[in-house]
C-alpha positions as CSV (number, residue, x, y, z in Angstrom):
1,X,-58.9,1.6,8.7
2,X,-59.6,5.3,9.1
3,X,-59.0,7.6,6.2
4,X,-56.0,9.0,8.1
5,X,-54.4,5.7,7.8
6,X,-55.5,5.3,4.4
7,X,-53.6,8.4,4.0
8,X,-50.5,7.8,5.6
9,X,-50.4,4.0,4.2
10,X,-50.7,5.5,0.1
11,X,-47.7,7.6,1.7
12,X,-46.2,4.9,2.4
13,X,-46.4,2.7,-0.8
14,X,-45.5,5.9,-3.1
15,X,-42.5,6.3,-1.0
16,X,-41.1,2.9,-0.9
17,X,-42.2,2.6,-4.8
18,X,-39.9,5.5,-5.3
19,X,-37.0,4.1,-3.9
20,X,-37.4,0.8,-6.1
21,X,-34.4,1.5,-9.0
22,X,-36.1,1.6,-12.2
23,X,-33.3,-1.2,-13.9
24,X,-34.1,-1.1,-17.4
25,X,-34.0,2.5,-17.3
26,X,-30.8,2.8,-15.5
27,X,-29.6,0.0,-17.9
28,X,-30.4,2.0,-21.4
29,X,-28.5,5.2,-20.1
30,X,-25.5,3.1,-19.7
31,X,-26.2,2.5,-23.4
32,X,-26.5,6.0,-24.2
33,X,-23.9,7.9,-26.5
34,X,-23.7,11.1,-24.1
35,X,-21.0,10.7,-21.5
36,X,-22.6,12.7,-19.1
37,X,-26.0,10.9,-19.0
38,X,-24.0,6.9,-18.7
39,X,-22.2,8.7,-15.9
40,X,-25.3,9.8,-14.0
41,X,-26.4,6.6,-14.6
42,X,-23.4,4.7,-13.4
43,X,-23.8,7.4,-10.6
44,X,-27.0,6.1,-9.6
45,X,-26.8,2.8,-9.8
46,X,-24.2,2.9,-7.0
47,X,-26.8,5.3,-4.8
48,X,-29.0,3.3,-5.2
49,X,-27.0,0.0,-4.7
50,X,-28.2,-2.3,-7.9
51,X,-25.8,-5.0,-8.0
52,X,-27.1,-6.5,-11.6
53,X,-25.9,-4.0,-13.3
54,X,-22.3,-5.0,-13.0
55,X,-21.9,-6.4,-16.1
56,X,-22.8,-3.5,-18.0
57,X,-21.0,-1.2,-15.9
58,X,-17.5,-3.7,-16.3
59,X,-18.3,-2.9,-20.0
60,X,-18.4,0.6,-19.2
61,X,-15.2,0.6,-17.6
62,X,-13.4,-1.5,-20.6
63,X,-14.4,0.9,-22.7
64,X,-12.4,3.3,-21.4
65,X,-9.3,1.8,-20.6
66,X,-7.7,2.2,-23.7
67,X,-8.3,6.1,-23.8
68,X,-4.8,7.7,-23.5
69,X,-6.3,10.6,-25.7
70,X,-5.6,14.4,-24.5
71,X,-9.4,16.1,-25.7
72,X,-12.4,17.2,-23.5
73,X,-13.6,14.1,-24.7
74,X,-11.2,12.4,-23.7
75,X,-11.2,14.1,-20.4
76,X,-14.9,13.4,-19.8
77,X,-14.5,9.8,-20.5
78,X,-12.0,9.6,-17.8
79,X,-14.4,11.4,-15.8
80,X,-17.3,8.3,-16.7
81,X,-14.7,5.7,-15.9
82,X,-14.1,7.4,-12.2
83,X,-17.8,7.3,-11.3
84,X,-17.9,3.8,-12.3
85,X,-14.9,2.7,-10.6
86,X,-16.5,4.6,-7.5
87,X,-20.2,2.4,-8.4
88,X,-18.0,-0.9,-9.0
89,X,-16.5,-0.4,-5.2
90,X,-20.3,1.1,-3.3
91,X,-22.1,-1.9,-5.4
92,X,-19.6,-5.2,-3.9
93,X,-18.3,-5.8,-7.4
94,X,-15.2,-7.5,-8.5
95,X,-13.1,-7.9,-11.4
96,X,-11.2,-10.1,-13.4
97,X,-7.5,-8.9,-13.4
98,X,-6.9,-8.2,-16.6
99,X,-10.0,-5.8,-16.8
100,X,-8.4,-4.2,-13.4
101,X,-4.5,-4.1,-15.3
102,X,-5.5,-0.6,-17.1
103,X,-6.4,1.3,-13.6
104,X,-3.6,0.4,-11.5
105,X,-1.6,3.0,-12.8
106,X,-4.4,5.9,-13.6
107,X,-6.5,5.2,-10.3
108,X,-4.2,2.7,-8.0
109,X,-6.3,4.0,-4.9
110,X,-9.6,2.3,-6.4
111,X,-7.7,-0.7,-8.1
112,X,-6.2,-1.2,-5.4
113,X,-9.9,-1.6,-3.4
114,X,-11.3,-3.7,-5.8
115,X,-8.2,-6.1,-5.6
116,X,-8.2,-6.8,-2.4
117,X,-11.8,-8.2,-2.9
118,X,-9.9,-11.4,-4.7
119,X,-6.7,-10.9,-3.6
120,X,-5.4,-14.1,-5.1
121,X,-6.8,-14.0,-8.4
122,X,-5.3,-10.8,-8.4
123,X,-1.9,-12.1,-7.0
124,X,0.0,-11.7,-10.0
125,X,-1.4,-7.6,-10.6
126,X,-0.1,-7.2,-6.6
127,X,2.8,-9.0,-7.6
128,X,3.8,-6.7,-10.4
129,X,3.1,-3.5,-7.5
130,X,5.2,-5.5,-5.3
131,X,8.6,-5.7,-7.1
132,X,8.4,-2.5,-8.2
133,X,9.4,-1.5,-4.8
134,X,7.8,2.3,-4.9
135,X,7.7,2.9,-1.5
136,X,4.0,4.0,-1.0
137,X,0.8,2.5,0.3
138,X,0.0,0.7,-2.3
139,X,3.1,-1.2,-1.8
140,X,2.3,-1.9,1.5
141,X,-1.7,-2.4,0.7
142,X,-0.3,-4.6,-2.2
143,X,2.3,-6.9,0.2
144,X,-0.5,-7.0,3.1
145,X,-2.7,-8.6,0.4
146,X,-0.2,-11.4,-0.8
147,X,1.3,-11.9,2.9
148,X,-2.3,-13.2,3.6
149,X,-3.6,-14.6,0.3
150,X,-0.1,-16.1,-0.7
151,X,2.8,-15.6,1.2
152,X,5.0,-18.2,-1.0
153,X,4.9,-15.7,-3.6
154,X,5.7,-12.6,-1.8
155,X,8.6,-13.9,0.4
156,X,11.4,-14.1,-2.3
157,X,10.5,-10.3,-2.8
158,X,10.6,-9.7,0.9
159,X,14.2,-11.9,1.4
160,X,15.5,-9.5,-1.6
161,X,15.1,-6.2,0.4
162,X,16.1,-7.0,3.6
163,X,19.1,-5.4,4.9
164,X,20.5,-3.2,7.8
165,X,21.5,0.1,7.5
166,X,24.5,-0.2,10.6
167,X,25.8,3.6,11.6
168,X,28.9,3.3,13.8
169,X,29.6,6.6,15.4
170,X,33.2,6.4,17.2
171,X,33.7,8.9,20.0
172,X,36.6,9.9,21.9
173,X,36.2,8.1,25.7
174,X,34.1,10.2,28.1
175,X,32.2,12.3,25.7
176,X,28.5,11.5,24.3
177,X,26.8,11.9,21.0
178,X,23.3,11.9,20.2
179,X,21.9,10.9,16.9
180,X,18.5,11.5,15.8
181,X,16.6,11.4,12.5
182,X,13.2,12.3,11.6
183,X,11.1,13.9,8.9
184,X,7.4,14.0,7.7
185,X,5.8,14.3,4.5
186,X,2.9,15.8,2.9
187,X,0.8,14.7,-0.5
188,X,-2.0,16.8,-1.8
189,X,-4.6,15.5,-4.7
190,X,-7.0,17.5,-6.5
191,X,-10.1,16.9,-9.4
192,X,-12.5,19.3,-10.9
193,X,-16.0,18.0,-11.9
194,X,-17.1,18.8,-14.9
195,X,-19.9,20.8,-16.4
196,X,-23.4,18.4,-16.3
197,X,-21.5,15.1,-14.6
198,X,-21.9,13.5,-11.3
199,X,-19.8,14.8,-8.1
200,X,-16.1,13.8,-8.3
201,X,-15.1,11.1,-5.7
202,X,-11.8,10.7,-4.4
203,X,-10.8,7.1,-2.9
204,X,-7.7,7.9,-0.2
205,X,-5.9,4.8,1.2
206,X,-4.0,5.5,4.3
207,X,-1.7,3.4,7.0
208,X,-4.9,3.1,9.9
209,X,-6.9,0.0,10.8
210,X,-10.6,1.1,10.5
211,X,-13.9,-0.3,9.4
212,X,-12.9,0.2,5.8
213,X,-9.6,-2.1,6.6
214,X,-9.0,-4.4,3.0
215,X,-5.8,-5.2,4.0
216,X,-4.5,-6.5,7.3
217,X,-1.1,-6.6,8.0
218,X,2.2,-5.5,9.9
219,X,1.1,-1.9,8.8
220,X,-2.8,-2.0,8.1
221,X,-4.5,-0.7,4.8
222,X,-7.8,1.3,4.9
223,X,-9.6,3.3,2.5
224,X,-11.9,6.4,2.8
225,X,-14.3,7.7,-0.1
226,X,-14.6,11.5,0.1
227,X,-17.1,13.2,-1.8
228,X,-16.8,17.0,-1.9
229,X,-19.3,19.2,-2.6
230,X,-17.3,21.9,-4.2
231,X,-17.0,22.0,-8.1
232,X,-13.5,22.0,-7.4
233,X,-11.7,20.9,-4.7
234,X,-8.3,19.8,-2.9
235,X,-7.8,16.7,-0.8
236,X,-4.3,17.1,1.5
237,X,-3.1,15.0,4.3
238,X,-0.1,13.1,5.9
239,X,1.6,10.8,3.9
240,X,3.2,7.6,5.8
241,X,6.9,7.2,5.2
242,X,7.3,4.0,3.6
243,X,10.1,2.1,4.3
244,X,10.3,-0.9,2.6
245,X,13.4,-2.7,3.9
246,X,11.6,-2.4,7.6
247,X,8.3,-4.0,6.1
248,X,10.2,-6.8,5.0
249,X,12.1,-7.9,8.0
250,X,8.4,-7.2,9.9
251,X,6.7,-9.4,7.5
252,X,9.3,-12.5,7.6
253,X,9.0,-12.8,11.1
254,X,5.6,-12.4,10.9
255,X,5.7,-15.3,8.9
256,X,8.1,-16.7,11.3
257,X,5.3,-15.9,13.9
258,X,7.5,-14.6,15.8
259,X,6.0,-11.0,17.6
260,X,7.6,-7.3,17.2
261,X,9.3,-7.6,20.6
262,X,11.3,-11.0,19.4
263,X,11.9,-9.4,16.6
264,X,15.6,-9.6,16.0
265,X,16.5,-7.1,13.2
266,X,15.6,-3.8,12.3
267,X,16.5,-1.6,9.4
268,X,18.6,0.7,10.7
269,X,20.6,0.1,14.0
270,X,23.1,2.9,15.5
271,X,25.7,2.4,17.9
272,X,28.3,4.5,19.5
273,X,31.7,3.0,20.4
274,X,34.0,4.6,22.4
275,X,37.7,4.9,20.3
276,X,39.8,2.2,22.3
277,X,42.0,1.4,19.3
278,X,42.1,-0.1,16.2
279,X,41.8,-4.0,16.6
280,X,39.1,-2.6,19.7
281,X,37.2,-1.3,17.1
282,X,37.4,-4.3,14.2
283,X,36.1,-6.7,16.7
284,X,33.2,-4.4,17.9
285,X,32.2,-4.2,14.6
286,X,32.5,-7.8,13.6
287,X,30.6,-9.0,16.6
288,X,27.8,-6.8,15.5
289,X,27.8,-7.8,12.0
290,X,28.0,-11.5,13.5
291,X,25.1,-10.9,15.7
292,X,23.3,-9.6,12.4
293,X,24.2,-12.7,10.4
294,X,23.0,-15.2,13.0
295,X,19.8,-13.5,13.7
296,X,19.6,-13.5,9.8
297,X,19.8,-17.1,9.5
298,X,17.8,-18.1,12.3
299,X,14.8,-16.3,10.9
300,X,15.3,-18.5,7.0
301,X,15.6,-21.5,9.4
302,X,12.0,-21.0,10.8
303,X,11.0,-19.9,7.5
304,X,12.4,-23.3,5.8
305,X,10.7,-25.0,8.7
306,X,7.0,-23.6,7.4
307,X,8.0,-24.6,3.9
308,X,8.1,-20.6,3.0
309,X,11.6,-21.1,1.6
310,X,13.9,-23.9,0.3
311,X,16.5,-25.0,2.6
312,X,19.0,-24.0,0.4
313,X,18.0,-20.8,0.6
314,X,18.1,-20.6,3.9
315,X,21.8,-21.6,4.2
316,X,22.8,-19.7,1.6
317,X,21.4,-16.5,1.7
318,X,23.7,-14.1,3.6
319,X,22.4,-11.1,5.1
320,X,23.4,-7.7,3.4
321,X,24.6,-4.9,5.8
322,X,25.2,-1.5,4.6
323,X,28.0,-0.1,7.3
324,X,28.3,3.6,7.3
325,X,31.1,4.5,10.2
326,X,31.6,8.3,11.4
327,X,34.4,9.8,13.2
328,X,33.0,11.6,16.1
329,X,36.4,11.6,17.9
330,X,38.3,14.8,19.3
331,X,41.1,16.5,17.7
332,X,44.0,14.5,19.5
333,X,41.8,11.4,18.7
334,X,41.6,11.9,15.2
335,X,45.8,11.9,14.6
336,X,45.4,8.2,14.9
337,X,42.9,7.6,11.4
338,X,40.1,4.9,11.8
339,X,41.4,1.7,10.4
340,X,40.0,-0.3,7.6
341,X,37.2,-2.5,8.4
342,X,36.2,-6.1,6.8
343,X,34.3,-6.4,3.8
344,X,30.6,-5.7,4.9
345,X,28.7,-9.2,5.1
346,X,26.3,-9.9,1.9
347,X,29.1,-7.6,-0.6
C-alpha cells in the first residue's frame, strides 16, 4: 500500500467512525434536566437514525403529555415533545395507543403518522376521530385506516352519514337553468423555534397519493415533513374540502366492490323539471326518491352478503334524503303555488 493510500484509507476509517452515533452519550442527554440539550438529543437521534433509543424517547414523550401549563417552560417542553414526535416518525417507531391518546388533539398531523403504523391497535383512537365527524383529513386519514384495517367497525359510522342532498329546480317549459356550486379553501400553520433548540418541523397531511402514502383509500392520505430554515416561519396551502357524506357512500361501495362508475348514489344530485302540473311534479319526485331508496338497499344487500352488516340492518335501514325544491318558474307560472310533496324518505 502506498502512503497515499494509507492516507486516504485513515480518511476513510475517521470518517465512517464519525458517523457511528455515540449511544450512551445520546442516551444521558435524554436524561438531562435542560430542555434544550434532551431536545438536541432527541434531534439527533432521528438524524442519525438510532432506533434503540425508542424507549427512552417514548418516555420523553409521556413526560410531556400531561403539560397543559401556559409558562416558557411550558412552552419549551412542548417544543421537546415536537422534536421527538418528529424522531419517533424518521426512527420507524410505534406506540401503544394510550401513549399516542395525548397528541391527537395537540399534533393530529404526527399522531395521525404514527397511527397508521398499527392501524388496528390503534382502531379504537381512529375510531374516536371517526365519529366525531370533523370534516378534515384526519377524518379521512382516520376512515382510510379502519376501511383497511377493520372495516366492521367503521361501517356503522359510514351507514350513519349517508344521505342525498336532492335539489329540484322547477322551471317554466322551454326555458333553462343552470346551477353550479363551487368554492375553495385555504389553511395556514405557523411555529417559531426557540432560542438554543433544534429546527421546528412541521408534519402536513394532504389528499395526494405519494411515496409518503400511510393511508390508502377512496381519497388517499400522504404526509410531507417540512423543515424550514427560518427562525420563524409560515406554512400555507390548499385545504381539501371534506365532505363526509360523499366519503361514505364511496367507501360502502368500495366495500361493496363495486367501482366509482357503478356507483349508484352521490351526495348531492340536482335535477330540473319542467312545471307540467301538480301530480306531474309529485310523481317525478317520488320516482327519484324511489330510485334513491332502491339503490340504497341494493348496496346493504351486498354489504349483508360480505357479512359487513346484519341482515336486519340491511332491510331496515331506509335511506335519508334531504329534498330542497326551488321555484324557478315565470311570473304566469308561479300564480299556480308548488304543491306539497310527501314526507322525504328516512324522516
Amino acid at each position: 500500500m502506498t502512503s497515499l493510500q494509507s492516507v486516504l484509507a485513515l480518511l476513510l476509517a475517521g470518517l465512517l467512525g464519525a458517523q457511528e452515533p455515540d449511544v450512551a452519550a445520546l442516551r444521558a442527554k435524554l436524561a438531562a434536566s435542560e430542555v434544550a440539550t434532551v431536545a438536541w438529543a432527541a434531534h439527533d437521534i432521528g438524524r442519525l437514525g438510532c432506533k434503540e433509543l425508542g424507549p427512552e424517547l417514548r418516555a420523553v414523550l409521556a413526560r410531556c403529555a400531561a403539560d397543559d401549563a401556559e409558562s416558557k417552560a411550558a412552552d419549551e417542553r412542548r417544543a421537546m415533545a415536537v422534536v421527538v414526535l418528529d424522531t419517533l416518525i424518521r426512527t420507524g417507531a410505534t406506540l401503544s395507543a394510550p401513549e399516542l391518546a395525548p397528541w391527537l388533539a395537540r399534533r393530529p398531523h404526527e399522531a395521525i403518522v404514527l397511527a397508521s403504523r398499527s392501524p388496528v391497535a390503534h382502531a379504537g383512537l381512529l375510531l374516536g376521530v371517526v365519529e366525531r365527524r370533523q370534516p378534515s383529513v384526519h377524518w379521512l386519514a382516520a376512515c382510510n385506516l379502519l376501511l383497511a384495517a377493520s372495516p366492521g367497525m367503521l361501517v356503522p359510522e359510514l351507514i350513519g352519514l349517508a344521505e342525498v342532498r336532492l335539489t329540484i329546480d322547477v322551471t317554466s317549459p322551454g326555458t333553462e337553468f343552470w346551477s353550479d356550486a363551487h368554492g375553495t379553501g385555504w389553511g395556514c400553520g405557523s411555529g417559531r423555534r426557540l432560542d438554543g433548540f433544534p429546527p421546528v418541523v412541521w408534519y402536513e397531511l394532504q389528499v395526494a397519493r405519494t411515496a409518503n402514502c400511510i393511508a390508502d383509500g377512496p381519497l388517499p392520505i400522504s404526509f410531507e415533513r417540512i423543515e424550514p430554515t427560518a427562525a420563524s416561519y409560515g406554512v400555507g396551502g390548499g385545504m381539501h374540502e371534506v365532505d363526509c357524506v360523499d366519503y361514505a357512500l364511496r367507501s360502502l361501495f368500495r366495500l361493496a366492490e363495486r367501482g366509482e362508475r357503478e356507483r349508484g348514489l352521490r351526495s348531492s344530485l340536482q335535477r330540473t323539471v319542467e312545471w307540467g302540473g301538480a301530480e306531474a311534479l309529485r310523481a317525478t319526485v317520488a320516482g327519484l326518491e324511489q330510485r334513491l331508496a332502491g339503490e340504497w338497499s341494493l348496496l346493504l344487500g351486498e354489504l349483508a352478503e360480505r357479512a359487513l352488516v346484519s341482515p336486519e340492518v340491511a332491510r331496515g335501514n331506509r335511506l335519508r334524503i334531504v329534498r330542497e325544491v326551488n321555484d324557478r318558474r315565470g311570473e304566469a307560472d308561479r300564480a299556480e303555488p308548488l304543491p306539497e310533496l310527501a314526507p322525504r324518505r328516512g324522516d
